[in-house]
N, C-alpha and C positions, 0 to 999 in steps of 0.2 A: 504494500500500500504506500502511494504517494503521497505528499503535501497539496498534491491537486487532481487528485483523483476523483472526487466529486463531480467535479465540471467535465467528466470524462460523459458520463452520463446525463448530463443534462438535454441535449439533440433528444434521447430516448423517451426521457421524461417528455419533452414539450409535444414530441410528435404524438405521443398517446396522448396524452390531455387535451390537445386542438382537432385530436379527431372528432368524426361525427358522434353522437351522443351515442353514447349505450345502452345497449338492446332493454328494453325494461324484464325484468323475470316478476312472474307474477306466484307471488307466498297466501296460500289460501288459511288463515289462522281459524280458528273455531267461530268470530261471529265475522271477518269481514276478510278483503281481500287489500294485500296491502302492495303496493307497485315498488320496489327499490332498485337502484341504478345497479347493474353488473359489478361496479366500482364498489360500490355500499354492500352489495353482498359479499362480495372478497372480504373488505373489510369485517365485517360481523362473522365470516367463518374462520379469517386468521386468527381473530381477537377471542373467538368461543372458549380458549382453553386460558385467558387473563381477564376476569372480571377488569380489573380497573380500568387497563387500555378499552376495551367496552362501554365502561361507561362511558369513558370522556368522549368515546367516537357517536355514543346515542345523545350525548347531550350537545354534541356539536353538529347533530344531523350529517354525518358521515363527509362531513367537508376535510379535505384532507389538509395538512399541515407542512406533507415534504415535497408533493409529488406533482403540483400541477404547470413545474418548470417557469415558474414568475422566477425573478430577480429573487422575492423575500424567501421562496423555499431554497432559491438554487443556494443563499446565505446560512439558511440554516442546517442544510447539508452540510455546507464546509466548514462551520464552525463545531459541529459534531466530531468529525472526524477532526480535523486539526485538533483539538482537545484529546479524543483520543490516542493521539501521536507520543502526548505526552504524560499517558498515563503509565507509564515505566515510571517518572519521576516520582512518582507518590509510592510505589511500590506497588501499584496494583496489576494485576493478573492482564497479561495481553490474550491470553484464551479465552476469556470473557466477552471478548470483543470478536466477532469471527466476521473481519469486514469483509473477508476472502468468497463468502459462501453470499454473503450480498451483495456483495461485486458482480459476482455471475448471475443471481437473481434478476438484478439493475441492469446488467446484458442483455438479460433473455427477453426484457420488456417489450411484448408485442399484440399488448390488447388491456382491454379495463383492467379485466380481473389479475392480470400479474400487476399491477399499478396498487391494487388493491392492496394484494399481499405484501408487494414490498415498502410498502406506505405503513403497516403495521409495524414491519420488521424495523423498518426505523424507526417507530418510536419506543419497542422493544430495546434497540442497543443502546434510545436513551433513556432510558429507564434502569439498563441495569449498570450502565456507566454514573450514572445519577446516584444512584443507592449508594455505588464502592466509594465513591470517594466522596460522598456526605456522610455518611452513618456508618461504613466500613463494610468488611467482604464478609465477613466470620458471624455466626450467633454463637457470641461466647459463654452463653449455659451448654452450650453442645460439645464446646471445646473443654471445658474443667469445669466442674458442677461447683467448683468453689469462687466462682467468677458469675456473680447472682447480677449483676449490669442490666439496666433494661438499656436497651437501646433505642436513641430519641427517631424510632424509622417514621418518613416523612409520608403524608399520603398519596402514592400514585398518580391517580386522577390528579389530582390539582396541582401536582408535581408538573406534569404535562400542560394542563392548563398555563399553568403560568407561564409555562415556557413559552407556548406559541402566542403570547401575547408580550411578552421580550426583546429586547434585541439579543437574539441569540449567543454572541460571542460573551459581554457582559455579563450574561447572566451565568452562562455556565462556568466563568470563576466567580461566581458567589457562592458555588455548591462544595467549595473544600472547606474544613475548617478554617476558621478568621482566628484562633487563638496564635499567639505570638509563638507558641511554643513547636504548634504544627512547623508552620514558620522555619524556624531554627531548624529542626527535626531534618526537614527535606533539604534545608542547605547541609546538613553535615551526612545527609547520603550523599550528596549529589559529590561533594567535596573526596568521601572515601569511597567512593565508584571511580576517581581519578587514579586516588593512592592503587588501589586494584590493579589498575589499568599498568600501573607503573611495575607491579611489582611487590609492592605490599611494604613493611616496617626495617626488611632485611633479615639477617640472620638471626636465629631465635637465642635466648642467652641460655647456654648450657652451664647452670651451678645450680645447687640446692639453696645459695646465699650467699650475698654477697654485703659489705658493710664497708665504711669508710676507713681509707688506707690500704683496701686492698686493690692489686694489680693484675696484670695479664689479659690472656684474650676473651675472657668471658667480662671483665670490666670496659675491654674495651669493645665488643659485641651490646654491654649495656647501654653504652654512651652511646656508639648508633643509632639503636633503637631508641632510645629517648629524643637524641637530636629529628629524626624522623618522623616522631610523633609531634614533634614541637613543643617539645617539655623543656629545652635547651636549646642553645646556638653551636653552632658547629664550634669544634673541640678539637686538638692536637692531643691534648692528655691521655694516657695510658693506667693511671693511678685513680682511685675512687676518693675527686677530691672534693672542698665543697658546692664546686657549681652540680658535679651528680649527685649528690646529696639531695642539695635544694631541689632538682628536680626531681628524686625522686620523693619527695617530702610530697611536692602539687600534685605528682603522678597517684599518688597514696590516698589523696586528699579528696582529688577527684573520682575514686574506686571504691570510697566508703573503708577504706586499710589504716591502722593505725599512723597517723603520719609522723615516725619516727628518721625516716631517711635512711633507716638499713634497707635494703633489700634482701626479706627474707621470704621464704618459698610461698605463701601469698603474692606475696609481690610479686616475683619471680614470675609466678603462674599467670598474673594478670598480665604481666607484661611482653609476654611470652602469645598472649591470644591473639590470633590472626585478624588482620582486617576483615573476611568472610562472619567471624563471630560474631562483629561489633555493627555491621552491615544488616544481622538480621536480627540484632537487638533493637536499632534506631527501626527498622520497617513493622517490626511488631507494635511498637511505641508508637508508630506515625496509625498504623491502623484501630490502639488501644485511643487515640487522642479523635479518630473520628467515630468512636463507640459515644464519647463524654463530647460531641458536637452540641453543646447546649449552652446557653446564658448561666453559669456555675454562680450568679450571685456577686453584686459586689463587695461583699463581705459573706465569706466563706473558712471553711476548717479543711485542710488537705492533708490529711493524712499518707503519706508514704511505707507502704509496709516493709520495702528491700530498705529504705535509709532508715528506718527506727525511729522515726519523725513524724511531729505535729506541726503542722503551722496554721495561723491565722491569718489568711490575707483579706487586707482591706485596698480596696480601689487597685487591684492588681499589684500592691508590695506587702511582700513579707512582713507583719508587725511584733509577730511572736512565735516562735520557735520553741521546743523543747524536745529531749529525745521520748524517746517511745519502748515498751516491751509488746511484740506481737505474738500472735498463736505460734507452739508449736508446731514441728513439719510432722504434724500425723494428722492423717484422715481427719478425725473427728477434733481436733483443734484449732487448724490452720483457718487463719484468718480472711473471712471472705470479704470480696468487692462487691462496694455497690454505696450508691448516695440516698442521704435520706437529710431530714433538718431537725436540730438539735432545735428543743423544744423548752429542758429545762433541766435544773441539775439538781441534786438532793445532797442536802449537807448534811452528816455523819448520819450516812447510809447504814440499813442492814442490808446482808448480804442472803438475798436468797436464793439458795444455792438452786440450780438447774435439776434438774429431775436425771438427767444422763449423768451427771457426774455423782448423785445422789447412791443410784445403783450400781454403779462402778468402781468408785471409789471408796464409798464411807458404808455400804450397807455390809459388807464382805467385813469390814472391819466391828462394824456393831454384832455382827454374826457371830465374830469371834468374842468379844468383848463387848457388852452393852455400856460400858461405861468409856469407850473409845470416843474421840473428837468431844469430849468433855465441855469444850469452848462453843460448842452448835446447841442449839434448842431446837428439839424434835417436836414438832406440832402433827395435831390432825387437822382433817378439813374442815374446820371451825375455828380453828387458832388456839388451840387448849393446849395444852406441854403436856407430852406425852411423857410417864416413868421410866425412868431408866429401869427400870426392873423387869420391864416387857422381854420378852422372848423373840427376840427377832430373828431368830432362826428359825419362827415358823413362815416366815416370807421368803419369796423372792424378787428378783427383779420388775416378773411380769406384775405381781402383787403386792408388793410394798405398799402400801395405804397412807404414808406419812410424809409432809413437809422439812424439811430441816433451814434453820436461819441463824445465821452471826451477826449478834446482835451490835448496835454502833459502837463503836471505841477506837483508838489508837491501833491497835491489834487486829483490826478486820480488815479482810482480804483486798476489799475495795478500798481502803483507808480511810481518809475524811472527807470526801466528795466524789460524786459519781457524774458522771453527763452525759442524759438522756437522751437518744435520739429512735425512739418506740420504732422498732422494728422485728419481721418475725423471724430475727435471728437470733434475738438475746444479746448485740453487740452494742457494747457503749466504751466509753471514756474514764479513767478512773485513777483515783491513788493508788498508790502500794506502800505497805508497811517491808516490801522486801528491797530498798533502796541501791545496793548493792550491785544487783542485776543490770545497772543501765550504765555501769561501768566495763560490758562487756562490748567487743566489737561485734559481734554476731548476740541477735536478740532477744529471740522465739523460746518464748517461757511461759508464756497464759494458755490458756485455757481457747483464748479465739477474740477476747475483749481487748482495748488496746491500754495499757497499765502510760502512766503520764508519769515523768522526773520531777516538771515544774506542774502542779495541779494546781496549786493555790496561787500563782501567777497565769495561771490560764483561764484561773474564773474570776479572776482581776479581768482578764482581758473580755472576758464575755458579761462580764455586769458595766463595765465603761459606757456603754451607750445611756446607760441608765438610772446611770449613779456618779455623783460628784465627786464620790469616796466612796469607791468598789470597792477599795480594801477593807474599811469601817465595815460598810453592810456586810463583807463576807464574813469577817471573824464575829460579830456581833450576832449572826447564827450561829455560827461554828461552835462559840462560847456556852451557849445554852445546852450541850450534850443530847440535845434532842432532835430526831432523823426529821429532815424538812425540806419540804420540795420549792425552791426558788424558780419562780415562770422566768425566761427571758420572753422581754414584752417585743424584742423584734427574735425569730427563731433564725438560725445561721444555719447554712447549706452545711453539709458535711461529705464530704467524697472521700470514702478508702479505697485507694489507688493503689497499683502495683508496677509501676516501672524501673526495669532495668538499664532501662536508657532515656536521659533525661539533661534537662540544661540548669543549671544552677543560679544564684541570684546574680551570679556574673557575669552570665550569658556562656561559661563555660560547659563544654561537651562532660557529662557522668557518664559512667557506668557499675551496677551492681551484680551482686550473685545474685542470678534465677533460683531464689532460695526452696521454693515450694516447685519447682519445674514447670512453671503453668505457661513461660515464654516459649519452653520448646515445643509444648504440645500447641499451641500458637502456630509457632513457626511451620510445624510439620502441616496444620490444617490449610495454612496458606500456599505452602508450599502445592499441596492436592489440589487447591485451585488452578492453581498454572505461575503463583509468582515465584519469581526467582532472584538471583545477585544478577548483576551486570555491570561490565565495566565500562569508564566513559572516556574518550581519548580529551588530554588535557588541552 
């Protein structure tokens, strides 16, 4: 396919369209008979098996949109396709697109009824060109059941609609994401599709680790590769002195790796990863960033699960930051994605404990011992405290009849604040009395809720709208020892996000560990589409 291939077909188009009128076929329906052009009936039999394209062709009286060879179809033809051309850059699938098969369709054109057909078929290629790169290729509950995302899919019919009342070209760059981030995203494909083309980072650094003051060719294999990535300026040095330090300090920093400046097999390993790797972590990201194609709020919560981070952004900057503890990598822990709006927060929470964790964890142990988790109050479904002296080993899992709660205090699992955001996953925001934990570089220790470093600086930051002294109001409940639900009077977006590849507040290129695997099984379902790497000559 050519840059002007469209107008290759045009003579075809205009010659069927200026022919004589077509034959009328008469449709005999149960109370009347209704007359439609050969053109209209193509139409209505190609369209039988897509409702939408259907409707918009019965609400538009079967008037066509690409094919009657005026000037404004022959434009909208070519601004399809030229768009097309460049949907490689976004990452999306050129198999999607099979301009090949309606090329010859648009050859073959020699009567209404092929006009009919292939007048559908292009609003078919735009439609599924439409969907990939607004809303993305993938339904990611199909891909990992821990990726709960609804995706913002727009409606068909009006999709088209709009379009053929457009200036075509215009309109179809409105359909990529507008976030700054997409943005960035596609440039640093576009940028390491060169590197590709080139050759890639060079040689890979063969040490288990490497640390400042040491020499030789695996120091000086690292200094390549650093200078390559653009982590430093080109180098004579053969010694690991402090300008490969400093780099590898930003290289560490931008990896989510302790940024100590040794290079040790962490590091090694990150920086050891091929361009091909980092290629199909940015096109997983650019198609995770047209799942979240929506207005996110101008004041919003982003949670990052791979960086171990909260933040608050307001009017699109960063205003508060804190690390983060996330689910475990098991099944039944691992923390899912998906956005909801944080509604309100409860000061010195009880903790009532989940019904899965209830059977699993603490009924096995009351089995053994009734007087286990001492610290939990066992209720029935009345709220009554159940005696420890009961026999719980006449139950089981399926049968257990009882509640369990940790009551408020210093010592609850949630700590002294919780932040609501009512979902049917049981995921919220929270203290922890196990402080310790967020001094680690890798972070996955909960249960599947996101445990907070700074809590009490984060419901500063979420009673500010509302209060002259957010700090006052907070501790002024806090002080009373009694569990209490504070509304926020504006409720904030919340998105628990999962990127591997992402831009920083610097506008710097990240990359993290696919901690839970959900990028590759991504990658793999995209790959089944038809997309792939590709290199671009510089």
């Amino acid at each position: 396919m050519t840059r002007m291939l469209p107008r290759l077909f045009r003579p075809l188009l205009l010659s069927v369209a200026l022919a004589a009128p077509a034959t009328l076929t008469t449709v005999a329906p149960v109370q009347a008979q209704i007359q439609i052009s050969t053109f209209a009936q193509a139409i209505a039999e190609a369209a039988s098996n897509d409702e939408d394209i259907a409707a918009f062709y019965r609400d538009n009286d079967y008037e066509p949109i690409w094919t009657s060879g005026s000037d404004e179809h022959q434009a909208r033809i070519t601004a399809l396709f030229q768009a097309i051309q460049h949907a490689d850059d976004h990452g999306l699938p050129a198999e999607a697109y099979d301009t090949a098969a309606l090329e010859r369709q648009m050859r073959g054109i020699d009567s209404p009824r092929d006009l009919g057909r292939v007048e559908v078929e292009l609003s078919r290629l735009f439609l599924t060109y439409a969907r990939q790169i607004q809303t993305g290729i993938l339904t990611p509950a199909n891909v990992d059941d821990g990726i709960k995302r609804e995706v913002p899919l727009r409606d068909r019919t009006e999709l088209l609609k709009s379009f053929s009342e457009a200036e075509p070209a215009p309109f179809l760059r409105t359909l990529p994401p507008k976030s700054a981030e997409y943005a960035r995203l596609m440039r640093e494909k576009l940028r390491l599709e060169r590197v590709r083309a080139e050759g890639g980072w060079g040689t890979t650094v063969q040490a288990g680790s490497l640390k400042p003051g040491d020499q030789g060719q695996a120091v000086i294999d690292l200094r390549n590769r650093l200078v390559a990535m653009g982590y430093m300026d080109r180098s004579a040095t053969q010694a690991y002195d402090e300008n490969i330090q400093r780099a590898v300090q930003n290289f560490q920093t931008n990896h989510g790796l302790t940024a100590d400046g040794v290079a040790g097999g962490d590091t090694i390993s990150a920086i050891n990863a091929p361009v091909e790797d980092r290629l199909q972590s940015i096109i997983v990201a650019m198609e995770r960033e047209r799942w979240m194609n929506i207005d996110r709020g101008d004041r919003y919560i982003w949670v990052n699960l791979t960086t171990y981070t909260a933040r608050v952004v307001d009017g699109g900057k960063v205003t508060f930051e804190t690390r983060s503890v996330v689910g475990q990598d098991l099944s039944t822990h691992r923390t899912p994605e998906f956005s909801d709006v944080m509604e309100h927060m409860v000061i010195n929470p009880s903790w009532y404990i989940p019904r899965s964790i209830i059977v699993s964890e603490y009924l096995p142990a009351l089995q053994r011992n009734s007087g286990a988790a001492g610290h939990l109050l066992i209720t029935d479904a009345r709220g009554r405290t159940v005696s420890r002296a009961t026999d719980f080993s006449q139950y089981s899992a399926r049968n257990f009849p009882f509640n369990m709660r940790q009551p408020p205090g210093r010592g609850n699992a949630l700590g002294l604040v919780k932040f609501m955001f009512p979902n049917r996953y049981n995921i919220y925001l929270h203290d922890t009395p196990s402080k310790s934990l967020f001094n680690r570089e890798t972070r996955m220790f909960s249960h599947g809720c996101i445990r907070l470093q700074q809590p009490f600086e984060f419901a500063y930051t979420m009673l500010a709208p509302q209060s002259d002294d957010p700090k006052e109001l907070f501790h002024s409940v806090l002080n009373t020892g009694q569990e209490t639900e504070v509304k926020l009077e504006e409720p904030v977006p919340v998105h628990l996000v999962y990127r591997t590849a992402f831009t920083d507040t610097r506008g710097e290129m990240n990359f993290r560990r696919d901690m839970y695997g959900r990028d590759a099984r991504i990658w793999a379902a995209l790959q089944s589409t038809g997309v792939n790497l590709r290199m671009l000559d510089s």
